[in-house]
C-alpha positions, 0 to 999 in steps of 0.5 A: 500500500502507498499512502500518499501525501495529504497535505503537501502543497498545504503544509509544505510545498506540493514540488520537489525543488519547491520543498527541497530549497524549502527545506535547505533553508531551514537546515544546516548541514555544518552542524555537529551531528550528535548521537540521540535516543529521541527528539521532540519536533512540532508539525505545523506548516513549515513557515510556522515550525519549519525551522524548528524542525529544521535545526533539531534534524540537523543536529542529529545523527541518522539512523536507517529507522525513525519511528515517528510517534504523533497525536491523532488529531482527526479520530480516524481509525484506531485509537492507537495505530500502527502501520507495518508495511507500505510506503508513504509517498511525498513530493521527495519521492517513497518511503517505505516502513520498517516492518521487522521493526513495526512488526516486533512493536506491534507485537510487544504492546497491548495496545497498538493495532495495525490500521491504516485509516488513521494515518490518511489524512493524518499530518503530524507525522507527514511533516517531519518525513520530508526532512528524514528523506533530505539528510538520509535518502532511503530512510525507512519509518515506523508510523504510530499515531495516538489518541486521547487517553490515560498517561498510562497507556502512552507509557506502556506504548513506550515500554513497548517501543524499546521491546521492540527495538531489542526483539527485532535488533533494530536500531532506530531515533524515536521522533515525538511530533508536538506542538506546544501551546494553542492560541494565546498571547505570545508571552503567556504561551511561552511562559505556558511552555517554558513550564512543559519544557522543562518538565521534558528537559528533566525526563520527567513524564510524570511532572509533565503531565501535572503541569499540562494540567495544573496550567492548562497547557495545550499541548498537542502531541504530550501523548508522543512524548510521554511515549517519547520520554519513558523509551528514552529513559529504559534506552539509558538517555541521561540529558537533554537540550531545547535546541530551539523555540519559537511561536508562530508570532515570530513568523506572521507578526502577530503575537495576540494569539500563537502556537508554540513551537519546541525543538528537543534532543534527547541523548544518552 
């Protein structure tokens, strides 16, 4: 199965030397590259979180795998999806998924099932391939999508990431795709997500659950991340930095109502 792109031309450009040179802009290859376990990346349009995304890949060392974990923001199909064979197409070309790996994830959690329906239309986990095929052509993914439930869950989807890794003797980087806060006034949403970042800087899911609901914070990819988090932490990660952070006010000019946007490496 080809799963193709659902929102290029909308969130990035619809052509290859359009999204290319889109892409070139918003990266640098003479960055040091640094072994990591995970990232955080956001998944708005790229003149929103473009650059954001753009300064965490180059700063990483590629693996052939990425397992891309996002929230489900359309309810479509399962609640907890995986997909483990097929490729996905954007305007750089196809991508095909990991299906050893996808396989012995799916395998070793009790709640991810196999579905393609809510991946179709799905956008937070499209955005980040096209950088993935800029620095590493070939690159292959495993797509996971997640709803809305009990922390626990997106725990036990991590726990089973890492089995999965072990069991199949893959090696892969595990991308949370989030946006931080939703539609308020610049500074109060980076003071919002100051408070969540730093909860992640801490490999700390548990603080970071408490303060999304303590302050209210829109958080939309926090399920990935908790994921993200307690993989990390049965990996050996020890430490990680916020490359970059900016709201979509610094792009449009308009600071009364902004998304947030965090760049996270999560290393050992």
């Amino acid at each position: 199965m080809i799963r193709e792109a659902a929102v290029a031309g909308q969130f990035y450009p619809g052509w290859p030397e359009g999204l290319k040179e889109t892409i070139e802009y918003m990266t640098s290859r003479g960055e040091a590259k640094i072994d990591v376990v995970g990232v955080v990346s956001p998944h708005a349009g790229y003149i929103y979180s473009g650059p954001v995304a753009g300064a965490v890949f180059s700063r990483i060392k590629f693996t052939d795998t990425f397992i891309l974990i996002g929230p489900n923001h359309r309810g479509e199909g399962k609640a907890f999806s995986i997909t483990t064979a097929g490729r996905w197409k954007t305007p750089l070309g196809e991508v095909g998924i990991n299906s050893n790996l996808a396989g012995a994830i799916l395998k070793a959690s009790e709640h991810l099932e196999e579905d393609t329906l809510a991946h179709r239309h799905e956008h937070s986990l499209e955005v980040q391939v096209p950088f993935l095929q800029y620095f590493k052509p070939g690159v292959k993914i495993v797509p996971i999508l997640l709803s809305i439930a009990n922390p626990d869950v997106y725990r036990e989807i991590g726990r089973s990431v890492v089995r999965g890794l072990r069991e199949s003797g893959e090696e892969a980087v595990i991308v949370a795709s989030s946006d931080m806060t939703h539609y308020e006034p610049h500074e109060k949403a980076k003071a919002k997500d100051r408070l969540a970042i730093d909860a992640i800087l801490e490999l700390d899911a548990d603080e970071l659950v408490r303060r999304i609901a303590k302050h209210d914070i829109s958080m939309c990819g926090y399920a990935p991340v908790i994921s993200l988090v307690t993989a990390a932490r049965e990996l050996g990660a020890q430490k990680a930095e916020l490359v970059k952070y900016q709201t979509s006010g610094d792009s449009s000019g308009d600071y009364s109502s902004v998304v947030g946007y965090a760049g996270i490496i999560i290393s050992g």
